[in-house]
C-alpha positions as CSV (number, residue, x, y, z in Angstrom):
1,X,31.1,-30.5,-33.6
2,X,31.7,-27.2,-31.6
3,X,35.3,-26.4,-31.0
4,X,36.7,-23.9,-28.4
5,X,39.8,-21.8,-30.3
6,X,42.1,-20.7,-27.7
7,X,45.4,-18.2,-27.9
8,X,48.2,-18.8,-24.9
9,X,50.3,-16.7,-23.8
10,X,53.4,-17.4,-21.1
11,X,55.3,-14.7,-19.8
12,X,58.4,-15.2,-18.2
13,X,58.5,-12.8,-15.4
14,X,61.4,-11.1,-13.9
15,X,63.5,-13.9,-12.4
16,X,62.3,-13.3,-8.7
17,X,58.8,-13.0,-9.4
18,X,56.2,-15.4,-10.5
19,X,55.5,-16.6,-13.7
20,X,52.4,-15.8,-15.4
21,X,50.0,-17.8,-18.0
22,X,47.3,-16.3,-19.9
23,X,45.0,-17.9,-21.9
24,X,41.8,-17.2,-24.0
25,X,39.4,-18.8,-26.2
26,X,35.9,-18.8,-27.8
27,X,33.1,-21.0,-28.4
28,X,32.4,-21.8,-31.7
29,X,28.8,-22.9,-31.1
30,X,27.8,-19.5,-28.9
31,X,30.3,-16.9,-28.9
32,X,31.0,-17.2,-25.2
33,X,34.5,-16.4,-24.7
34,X,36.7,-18.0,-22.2
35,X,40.1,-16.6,-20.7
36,X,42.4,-17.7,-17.9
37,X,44.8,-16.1,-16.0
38,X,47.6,-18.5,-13.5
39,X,50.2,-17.0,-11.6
40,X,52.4,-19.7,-10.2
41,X,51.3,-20.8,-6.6
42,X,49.7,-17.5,-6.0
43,X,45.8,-17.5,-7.9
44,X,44.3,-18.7,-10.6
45,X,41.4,-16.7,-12.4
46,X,38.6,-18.1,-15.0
47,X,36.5,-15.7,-16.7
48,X,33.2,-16.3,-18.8
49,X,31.5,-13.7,-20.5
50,X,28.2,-15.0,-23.2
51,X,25.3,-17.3,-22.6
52,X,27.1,-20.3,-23.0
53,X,25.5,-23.3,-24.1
54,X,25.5,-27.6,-23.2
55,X,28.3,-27.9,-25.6
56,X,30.4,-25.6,-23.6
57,X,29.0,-26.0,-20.3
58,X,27.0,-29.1,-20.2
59,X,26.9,-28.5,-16.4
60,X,24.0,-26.1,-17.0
61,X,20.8,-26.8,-16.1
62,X,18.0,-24.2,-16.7
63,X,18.6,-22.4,-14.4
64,X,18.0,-24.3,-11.5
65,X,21.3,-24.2,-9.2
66,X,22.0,-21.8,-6.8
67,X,23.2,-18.1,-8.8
68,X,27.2,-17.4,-8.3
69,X,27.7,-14.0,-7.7
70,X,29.5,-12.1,-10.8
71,X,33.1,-12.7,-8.8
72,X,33.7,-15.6,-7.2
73,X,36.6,-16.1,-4.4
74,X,38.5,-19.3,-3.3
75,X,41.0,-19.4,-0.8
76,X,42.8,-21.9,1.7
77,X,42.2,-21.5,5.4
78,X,42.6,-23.3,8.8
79,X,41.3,-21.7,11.1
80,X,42.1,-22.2,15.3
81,X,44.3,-25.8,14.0
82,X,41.0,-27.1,12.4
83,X,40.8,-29.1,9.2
84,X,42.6,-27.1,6.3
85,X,39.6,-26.6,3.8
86,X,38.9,-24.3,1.1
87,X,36.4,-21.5,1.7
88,X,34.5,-19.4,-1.0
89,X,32.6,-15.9,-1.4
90,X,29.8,-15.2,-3.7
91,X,28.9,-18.9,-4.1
92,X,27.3,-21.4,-1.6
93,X,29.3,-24.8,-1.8
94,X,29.0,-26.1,1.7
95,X,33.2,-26.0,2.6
96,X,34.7,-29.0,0.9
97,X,36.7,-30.4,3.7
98,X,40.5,-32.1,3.3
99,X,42.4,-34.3,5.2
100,X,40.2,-36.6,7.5
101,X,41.3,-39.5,9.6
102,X,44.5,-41.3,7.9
103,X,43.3,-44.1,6.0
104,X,45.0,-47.8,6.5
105,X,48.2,-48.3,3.5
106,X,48.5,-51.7,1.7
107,X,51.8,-52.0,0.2
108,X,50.6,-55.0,-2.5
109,X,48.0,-52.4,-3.5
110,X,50.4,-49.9,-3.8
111,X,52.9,-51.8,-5.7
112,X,50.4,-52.9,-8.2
113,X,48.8,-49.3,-8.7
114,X,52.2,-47.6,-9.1
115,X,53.5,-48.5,-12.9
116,X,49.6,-49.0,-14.6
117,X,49.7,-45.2,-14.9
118,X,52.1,-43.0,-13.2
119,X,52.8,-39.1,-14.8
120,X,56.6,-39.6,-13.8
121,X,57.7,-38.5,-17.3
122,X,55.6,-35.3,-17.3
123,X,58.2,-34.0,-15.0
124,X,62.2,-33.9,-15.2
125,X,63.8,-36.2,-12.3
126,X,64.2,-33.8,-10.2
127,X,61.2,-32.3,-10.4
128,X,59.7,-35.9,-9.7
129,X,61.9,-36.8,-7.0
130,X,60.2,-34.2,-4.8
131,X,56.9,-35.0,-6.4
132,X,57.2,-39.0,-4.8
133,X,58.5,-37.6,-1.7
134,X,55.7,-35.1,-0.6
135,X,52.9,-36.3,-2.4
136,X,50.4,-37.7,0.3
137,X,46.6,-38.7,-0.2
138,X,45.5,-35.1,1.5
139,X,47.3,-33.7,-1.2
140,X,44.8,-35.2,-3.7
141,X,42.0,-34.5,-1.4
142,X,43.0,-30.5,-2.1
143,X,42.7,-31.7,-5.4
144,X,39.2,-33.2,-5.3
145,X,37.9,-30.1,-3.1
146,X,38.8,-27.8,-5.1
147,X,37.1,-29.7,-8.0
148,X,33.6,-29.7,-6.0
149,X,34.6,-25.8,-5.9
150,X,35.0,-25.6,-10.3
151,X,32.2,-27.8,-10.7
152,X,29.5,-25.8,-8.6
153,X,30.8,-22.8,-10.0
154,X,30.3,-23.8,-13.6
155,X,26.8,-25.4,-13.0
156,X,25.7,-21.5,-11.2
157,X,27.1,-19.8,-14.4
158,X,23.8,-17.6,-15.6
159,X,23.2,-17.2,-19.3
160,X,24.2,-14.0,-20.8
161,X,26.2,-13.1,-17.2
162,X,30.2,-12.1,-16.6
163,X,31.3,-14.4,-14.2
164,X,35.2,-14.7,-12.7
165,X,36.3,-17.6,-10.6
166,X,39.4,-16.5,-8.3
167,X,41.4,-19.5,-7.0
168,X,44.0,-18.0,-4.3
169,X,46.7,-20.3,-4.2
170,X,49.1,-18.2,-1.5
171,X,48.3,-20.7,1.4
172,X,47.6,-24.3,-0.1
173,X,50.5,-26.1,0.6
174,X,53.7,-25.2,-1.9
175,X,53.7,-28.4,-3.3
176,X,50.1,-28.7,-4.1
177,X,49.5,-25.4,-5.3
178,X,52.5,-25.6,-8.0
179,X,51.3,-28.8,-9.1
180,X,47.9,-27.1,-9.3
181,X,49.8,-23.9,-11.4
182,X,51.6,-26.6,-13.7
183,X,49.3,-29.0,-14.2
184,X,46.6,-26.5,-15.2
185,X,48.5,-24.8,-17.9
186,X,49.3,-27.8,-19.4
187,X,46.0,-28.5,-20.2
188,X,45.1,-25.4,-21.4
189,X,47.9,-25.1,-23.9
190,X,46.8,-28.4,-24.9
191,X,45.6,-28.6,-28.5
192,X,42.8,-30.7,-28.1
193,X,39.6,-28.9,-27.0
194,X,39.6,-28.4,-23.2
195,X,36.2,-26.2,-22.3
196,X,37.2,-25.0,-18.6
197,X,33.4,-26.7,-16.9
198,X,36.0,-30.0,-17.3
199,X,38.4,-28.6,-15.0
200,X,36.8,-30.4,-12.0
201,X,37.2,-33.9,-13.7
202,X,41.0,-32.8,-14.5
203,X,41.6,-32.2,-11.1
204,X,40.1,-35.1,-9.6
205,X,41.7,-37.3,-11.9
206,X,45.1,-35.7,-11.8
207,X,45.2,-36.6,-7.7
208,X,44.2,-39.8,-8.7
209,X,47.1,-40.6,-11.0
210,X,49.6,-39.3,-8.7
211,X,48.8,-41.4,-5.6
212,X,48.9,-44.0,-8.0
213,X,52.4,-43.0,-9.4
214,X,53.7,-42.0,-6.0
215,X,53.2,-45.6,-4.3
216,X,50.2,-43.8,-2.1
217,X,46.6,-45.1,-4.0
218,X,45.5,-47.4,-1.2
219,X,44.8,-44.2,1.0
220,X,43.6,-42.3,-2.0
221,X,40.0,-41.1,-0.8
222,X,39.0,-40.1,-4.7
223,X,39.4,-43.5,-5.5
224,X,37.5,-45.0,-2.8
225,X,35.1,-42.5,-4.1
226,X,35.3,-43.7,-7.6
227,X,35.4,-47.7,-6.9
228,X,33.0,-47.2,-4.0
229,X,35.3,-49.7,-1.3
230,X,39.0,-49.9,-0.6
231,X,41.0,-50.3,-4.3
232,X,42.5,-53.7,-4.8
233,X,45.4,-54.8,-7.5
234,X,42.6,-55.8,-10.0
235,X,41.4,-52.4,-9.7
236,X,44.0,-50.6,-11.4
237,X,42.8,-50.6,-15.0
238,X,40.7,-47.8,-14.0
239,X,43.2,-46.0,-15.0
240,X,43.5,-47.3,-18.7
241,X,39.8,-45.8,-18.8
242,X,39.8,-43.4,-21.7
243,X,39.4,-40.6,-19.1
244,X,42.7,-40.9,-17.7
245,X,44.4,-42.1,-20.4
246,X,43.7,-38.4,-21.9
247,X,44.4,-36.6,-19.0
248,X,48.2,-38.2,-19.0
249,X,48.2,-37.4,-22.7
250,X,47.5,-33.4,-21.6
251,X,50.1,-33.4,-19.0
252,X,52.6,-34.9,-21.3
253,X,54.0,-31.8,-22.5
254,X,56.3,-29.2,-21.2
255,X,55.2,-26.9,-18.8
256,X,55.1,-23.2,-19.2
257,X,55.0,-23.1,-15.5
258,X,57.1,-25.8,-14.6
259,X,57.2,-26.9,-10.5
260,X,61.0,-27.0,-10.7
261,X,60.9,-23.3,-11.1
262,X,57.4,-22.4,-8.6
263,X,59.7,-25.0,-5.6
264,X,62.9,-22.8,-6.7
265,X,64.7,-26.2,-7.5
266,X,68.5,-26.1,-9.1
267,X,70.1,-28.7,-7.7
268,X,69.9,-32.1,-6.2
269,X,71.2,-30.6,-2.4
270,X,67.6,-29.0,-2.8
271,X,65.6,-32.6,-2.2
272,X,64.0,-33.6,0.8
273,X,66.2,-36.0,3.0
274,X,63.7,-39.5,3.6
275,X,60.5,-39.7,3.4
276,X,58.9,-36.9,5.2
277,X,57.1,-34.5,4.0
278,X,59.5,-31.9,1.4
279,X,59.8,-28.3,3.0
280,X,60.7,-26.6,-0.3
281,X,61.6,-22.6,0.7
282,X,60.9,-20.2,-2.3
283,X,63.6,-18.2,-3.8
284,X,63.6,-14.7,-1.1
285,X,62.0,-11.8,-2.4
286,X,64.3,-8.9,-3.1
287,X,64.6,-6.0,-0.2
288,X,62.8,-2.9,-1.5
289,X,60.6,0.1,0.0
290,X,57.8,-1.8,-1.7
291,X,58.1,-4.9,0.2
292,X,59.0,-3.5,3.5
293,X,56.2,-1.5,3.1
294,X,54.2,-4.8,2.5
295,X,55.6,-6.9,5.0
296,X,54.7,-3.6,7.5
297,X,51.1,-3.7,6.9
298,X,50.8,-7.5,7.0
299,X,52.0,-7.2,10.3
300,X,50.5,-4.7,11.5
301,X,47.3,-6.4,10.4
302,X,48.0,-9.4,12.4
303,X,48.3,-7.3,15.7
304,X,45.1,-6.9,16.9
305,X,41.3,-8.4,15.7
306,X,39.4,-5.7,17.7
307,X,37.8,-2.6,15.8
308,X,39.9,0.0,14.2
309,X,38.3,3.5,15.3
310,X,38.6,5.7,12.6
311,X,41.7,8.1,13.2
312,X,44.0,5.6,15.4
């Protein structure tokens, strides 16, 4: 049986910048080497450079998808108040949409759903608490779009081609896209063999398992999705399936990029008050020439759409 080896690497960055993951591995089967690059909440990059083969990307398929370009981009948009949605260059995917119309709760569901397979002890309490209290089902639908993203990526991979996949995480919402930086280099560090083609599963299970654990799975699109109707109490020992039970074994571990840290939480005054929506601010950003200089051209970029003439 073919075996990915991987080396990780997390660097603890200066204390008001991001924290970085690296990670890099190899196919034992067809030399096709792997590495992974996540800076918390702001992109995540995959990189594949061999052949690779079915036991490594089983989502190949001669060579019939569409071709990816060499670098793939990802990144969150809404444009003019429409549906949030993630949009992509260099690879057609047909703009997962998120969101939708708000689906009908059932508490009974709920209740049944919430202890069969919660992650509540990957995370410290506070860490958690914020968790329960901004978690919604279109969080798990950014989740399960950005899995179709992965999993059309990895089918377009070409044999003997360098391919990159960059996530940009800067304008998913905070919560979401630290979860999506935590939960990701869990399962890399993990030591059981995780080829990155089954990062698309991951996800989509992961926003399964925390509507269930936040009290939130009977408006839980990916599970309509998986059951094919509206979940009922029975319908919870989906998640004593093998495939979730491993996923909750790979997020068991600590974190080297921990959501505490990404949300800038310290103490409990930092929670959410009820149970709206958390609003989490980042630690500020130090005042230097460098970022005045960066805040100056993001604004003046946002002045004006029309052409630049060359010499204004």
């Amino acid at each position: 049986m073919a075996k990915t080896y991987r080396t990780a690497v997390a660097q603890r960055t200066e204390p008001r910048r991001r924290r970085t993951a690296r990670f890099a591995g190899r196919c034992t089967s067809c030399g096709t080497e792997y590495a992974a690059e996540i800076v918390s909440r702001e992109y995540v990059v995959l990189q594949v450079a061999g052949r690779t083969c079915l036991t490594c990307n089983p989502a190949q398929d001669g060579g019939g998808a569409d071709e990816a370009a060499s670098v793939v981009e990802v990144w969150w948009d809404a444009p003019n108040g429409e549906t949030p949605r993630w949009k992509t260059s260099g690879l057609t995917v047909g703009e997962p949409a998120t969101g939708g119309r708000p689906r009908a709760r059932d508490a009974a569901v709920d209740a049944e759903w919430q202890d069969a397979g919660s992650p509540k002890d990957s995370f410290s309490q506070l860490e958690w608490d914020v968790v329960a209290a901004a978690w919604r089902p279109e969080s798990c639908d950014v989740f399960g779009s950005l899995a179709v993203v992965i999993k059309k990526f990895w089918s377009a991979v070409q044999s003997g081609s360098t391919a990159e996949l960059v996530i940009r995480l800067a304008h998913v919402p905070a919560l979401a896209a630290a979860l999506v930086s935590d939960l990701l280099t869990r399962c890399f560090d993990a030591e059981a063999g995780q080829h990155l083609h089954a990062l698309d599963g991951l996800l989509h299970r992961l926003g399964i398992l925390l509507c269930a654990g936040t009290g939130r799975i009977s408006g839980c699109g990916a599970v309509r999705a998986e059951l094919g109707r509206a979940p009922a109490a029975a319908d919870r020992v989906l998640l004593d399936r093998p495939d979730f039970v491993r996923v909750r074994t790979q997020i068991a571990g600590v974190s080297p990029l921990p959501i505490g840290a990404a949300l800038g939480l310290s103490t409990p005054a930092r929670l959410p008050a009820g149970p709206g929506p958390a609003h989490v601010e980042p630690p500020p950003e130090p005042d230097n020439p460098l970022r005045r200089e960066k805040l100056r051209l993001e604004n003046r970029g946002g002045l004006s759409h029309a052409p630049v003439v060359f010499g204004s």
